[in-house]
C-alpha positions in Angstrom: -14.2 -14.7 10.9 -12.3 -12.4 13.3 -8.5 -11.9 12.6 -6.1 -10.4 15.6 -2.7 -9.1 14.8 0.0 -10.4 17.2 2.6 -9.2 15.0 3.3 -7.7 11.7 7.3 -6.7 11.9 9.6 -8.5 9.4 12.8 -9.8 10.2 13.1 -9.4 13.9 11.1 -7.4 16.5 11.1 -3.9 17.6 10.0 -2.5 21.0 6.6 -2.3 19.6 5.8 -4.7 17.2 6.3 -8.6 17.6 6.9 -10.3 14.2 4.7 -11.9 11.9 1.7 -13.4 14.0 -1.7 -13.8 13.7 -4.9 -15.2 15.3 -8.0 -16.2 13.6 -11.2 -17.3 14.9 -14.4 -18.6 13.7 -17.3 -20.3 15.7 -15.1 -20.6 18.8 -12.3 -22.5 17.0 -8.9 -20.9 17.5 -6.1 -20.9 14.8 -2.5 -19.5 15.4 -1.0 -18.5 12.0 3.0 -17.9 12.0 4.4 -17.7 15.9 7.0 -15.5 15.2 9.4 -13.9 17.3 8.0 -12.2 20.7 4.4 -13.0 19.3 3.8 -15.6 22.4 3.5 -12.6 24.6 1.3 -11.1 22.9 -1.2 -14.1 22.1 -1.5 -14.2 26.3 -3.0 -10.6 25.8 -5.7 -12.5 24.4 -6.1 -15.9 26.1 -4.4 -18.7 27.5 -1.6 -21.1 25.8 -4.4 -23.7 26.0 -7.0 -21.8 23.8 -4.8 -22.2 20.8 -6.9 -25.2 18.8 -4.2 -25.4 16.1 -1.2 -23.7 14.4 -0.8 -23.1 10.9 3.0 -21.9 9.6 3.8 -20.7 6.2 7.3 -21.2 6.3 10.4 -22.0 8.9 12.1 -19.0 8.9 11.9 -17.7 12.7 10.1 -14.6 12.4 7.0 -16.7 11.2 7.5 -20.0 13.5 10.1 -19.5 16.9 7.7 -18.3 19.5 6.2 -21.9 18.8 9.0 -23.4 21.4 7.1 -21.0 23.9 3.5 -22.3 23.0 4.7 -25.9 23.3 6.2 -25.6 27.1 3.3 -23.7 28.3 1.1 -26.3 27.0 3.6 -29.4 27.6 4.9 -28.5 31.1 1.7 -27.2 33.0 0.5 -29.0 35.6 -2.4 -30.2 33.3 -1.3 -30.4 30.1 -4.4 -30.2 27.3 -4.4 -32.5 24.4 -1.5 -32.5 21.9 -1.6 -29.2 19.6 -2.1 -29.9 16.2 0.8 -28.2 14.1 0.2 -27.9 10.1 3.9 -27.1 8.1 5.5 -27.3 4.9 7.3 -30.5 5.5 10.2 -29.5 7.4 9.6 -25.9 8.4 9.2 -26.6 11.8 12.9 -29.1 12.3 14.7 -26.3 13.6 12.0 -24.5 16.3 11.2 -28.6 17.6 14.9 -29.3 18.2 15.1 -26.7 20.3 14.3 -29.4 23.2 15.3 -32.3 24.0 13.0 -35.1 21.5 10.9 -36.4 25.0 10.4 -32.9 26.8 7.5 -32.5 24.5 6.6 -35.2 22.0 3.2 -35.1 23.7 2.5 -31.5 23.6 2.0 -32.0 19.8 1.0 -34.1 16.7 2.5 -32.4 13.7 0.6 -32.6 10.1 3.4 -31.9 7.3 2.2 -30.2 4.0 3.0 -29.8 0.4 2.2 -26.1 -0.8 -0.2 -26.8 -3.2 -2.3 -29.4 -1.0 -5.4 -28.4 0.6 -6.2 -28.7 4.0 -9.5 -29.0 7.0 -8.4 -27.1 9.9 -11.5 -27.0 12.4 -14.3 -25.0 10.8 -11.5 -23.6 7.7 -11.0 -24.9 4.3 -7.5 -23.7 3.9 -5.7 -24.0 0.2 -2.3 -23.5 0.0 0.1 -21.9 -2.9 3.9 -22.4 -3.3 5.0 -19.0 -3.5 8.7 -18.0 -4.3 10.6 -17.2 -1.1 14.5 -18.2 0.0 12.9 -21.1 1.6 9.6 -23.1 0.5 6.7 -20.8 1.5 2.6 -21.6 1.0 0.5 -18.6 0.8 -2.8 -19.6 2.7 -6.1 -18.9 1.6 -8.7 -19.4 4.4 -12.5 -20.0 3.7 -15.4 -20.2 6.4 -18.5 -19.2 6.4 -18.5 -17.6 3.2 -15.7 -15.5 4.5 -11.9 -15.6 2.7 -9.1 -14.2 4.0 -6.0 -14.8 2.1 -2.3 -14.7 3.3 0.8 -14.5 1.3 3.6 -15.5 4.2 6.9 -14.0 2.6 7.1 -14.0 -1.1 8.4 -12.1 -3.9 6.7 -11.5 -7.1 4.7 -14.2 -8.8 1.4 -14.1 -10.8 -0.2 -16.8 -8.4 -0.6 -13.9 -5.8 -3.2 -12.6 -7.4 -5.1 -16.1 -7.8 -4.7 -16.9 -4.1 -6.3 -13.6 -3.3 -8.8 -13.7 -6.0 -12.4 -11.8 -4.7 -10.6 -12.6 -0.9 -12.7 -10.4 1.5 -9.6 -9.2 3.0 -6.0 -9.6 1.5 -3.2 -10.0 4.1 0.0 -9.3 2.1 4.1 -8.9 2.8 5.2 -5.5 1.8 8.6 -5.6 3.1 9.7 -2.9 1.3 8.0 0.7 0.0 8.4 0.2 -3.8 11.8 -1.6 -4.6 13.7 -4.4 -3.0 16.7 -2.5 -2.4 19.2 -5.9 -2.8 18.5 -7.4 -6.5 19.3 -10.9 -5.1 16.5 -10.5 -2.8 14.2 -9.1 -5.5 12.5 -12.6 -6.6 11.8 -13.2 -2.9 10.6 -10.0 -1.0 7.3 -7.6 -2.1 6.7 -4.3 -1.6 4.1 -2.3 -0.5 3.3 -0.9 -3.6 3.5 -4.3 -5.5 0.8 -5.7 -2.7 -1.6 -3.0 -4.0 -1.3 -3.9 -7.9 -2.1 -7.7 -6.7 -4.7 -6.8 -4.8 -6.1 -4.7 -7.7 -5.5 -7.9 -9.9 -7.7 -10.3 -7.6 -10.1 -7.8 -6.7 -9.7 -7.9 -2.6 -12.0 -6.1 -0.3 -9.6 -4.7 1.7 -5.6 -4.8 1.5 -3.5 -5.5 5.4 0.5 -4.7 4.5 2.2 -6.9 6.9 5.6 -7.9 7.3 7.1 -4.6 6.6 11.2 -3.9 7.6 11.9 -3.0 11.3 11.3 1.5 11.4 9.6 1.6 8.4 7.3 4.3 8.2 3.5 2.8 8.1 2.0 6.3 6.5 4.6 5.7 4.1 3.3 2.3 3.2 0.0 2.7 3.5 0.6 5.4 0.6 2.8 3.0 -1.6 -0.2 0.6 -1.4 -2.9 2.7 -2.2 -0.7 4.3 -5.4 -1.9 0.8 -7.1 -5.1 0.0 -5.2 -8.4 2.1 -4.2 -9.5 0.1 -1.6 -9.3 0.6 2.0 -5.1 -0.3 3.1 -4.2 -0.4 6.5 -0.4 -1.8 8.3 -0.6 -4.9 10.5 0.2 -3.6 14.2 0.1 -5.5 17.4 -3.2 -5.3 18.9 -5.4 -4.9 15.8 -8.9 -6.6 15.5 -10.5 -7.0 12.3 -13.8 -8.6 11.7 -14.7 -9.8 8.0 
């Protein structure tokens, strides 16, 4: 299983780093995990819209799903369109980003699969379970297995002892850390991480490795790459554009 960062930036993206967005391969097959904002560019740094086999979104906030309406009119207004792009959402996440056109303009660049967090899923060669994870909207954390190989993803969520099970023995754990080691807002506390809060779950389930994504536009990466290893000894690294990772 290979994993490619497009994007790790939460919230909105800086000159450097797109927003949440990741690819993840295994014998050939393609899977786009959370198009986020100005991650569409960055996918064509590694292929064409067309070698995108399916698209798996944790939730509908835009920094995990809008570079989406990109993917779709690529794919749905090329001369030769390919077959319709299977789409896999909580029910509902994905309303916003598909309005964005008129209903026609690209019904057939498409077929969308709705989800309950909770339900598990076949995507190509991945057994994907999913967790409902607190977040200000519904979010499912995604645990992917193939080959023997699990890589486990939270989306965006705030505390919650089920982190720990989704990433239980995961070879690599892929985790929001959107802040260093307190949610400065206490309204936002049940909904956000941190860095150092990633570490202690990936303590808890035993993770290979730890990958801090989703961290606040300017934060300092040194910074949390030291919050997270304050609670885990394994090797932590920051989701940036650009890296490659094979489990």
């Amino acid at each position: 299983m290979r994993l490619t960062v497009l994007g790790g930036c939460g919230a909105w993206p800086t000159a450097r780093q797109a927003c949440s967005g990741y690819l993840v391969e295994r014998d050939g097959f393609r899977l786009l995990v959370d198009p986020g904002y100005a991650t569409f560019p960055r996918l064509l740094d590694h292929g064409t819209p067309d070698g995108v086999d399916a698209v798996l979104v944790s939730h509908g906030h835009p920094d995990h799903c809008a570079d989406l309406n990109p993917l779709l009119r690529a794919r749905g207004l090329s001369e030769r369109p390919p077959p319709a792009l299977p789409l896999y959402a909580p029910h509902g996440a994905l309303d916003a980003v598909l309005a964005l056109d008129k209903p026609a303009m690209l019904a057939a660049a498409y077929t969308l699969h709705g989800f309950r967090p909770g339900d598990r899923l076949r995507i190509g060669p991945f057994a994907v379970e999913t967790w409902l994870l607190p977040h200000f909207v519904p979010n499912a954390g995604l645990r992917l297995t193939a080959g023997g190989t699990v890589l486990a993803y939270t989306g965006d969520t705030g505390p919650s002892p089920d982190i720990a099970r989704l990433a239980d023995g995961a070879d690599l754990f892929l985790s929001e850390a959107t802040c260093l080691h307190r949610v400065p807002d206490p309204g936002d506390a049940p909904y956000l991480l941190t860095a150092h809060g990633a570490g202690q779950y990936a303590t808890q389930a035993g993770a290979g490795r730890l990958l801090l994504t989703h961290l606040w536009p300017g934060t300092d990466e040194g910074a949390a790459r030291k919050a997270g290893g304050e609670t885990y000894d394994g090797p932590v690294a920051v989701a940036t554009t650009g890296l490659v990772l094979d489990l």
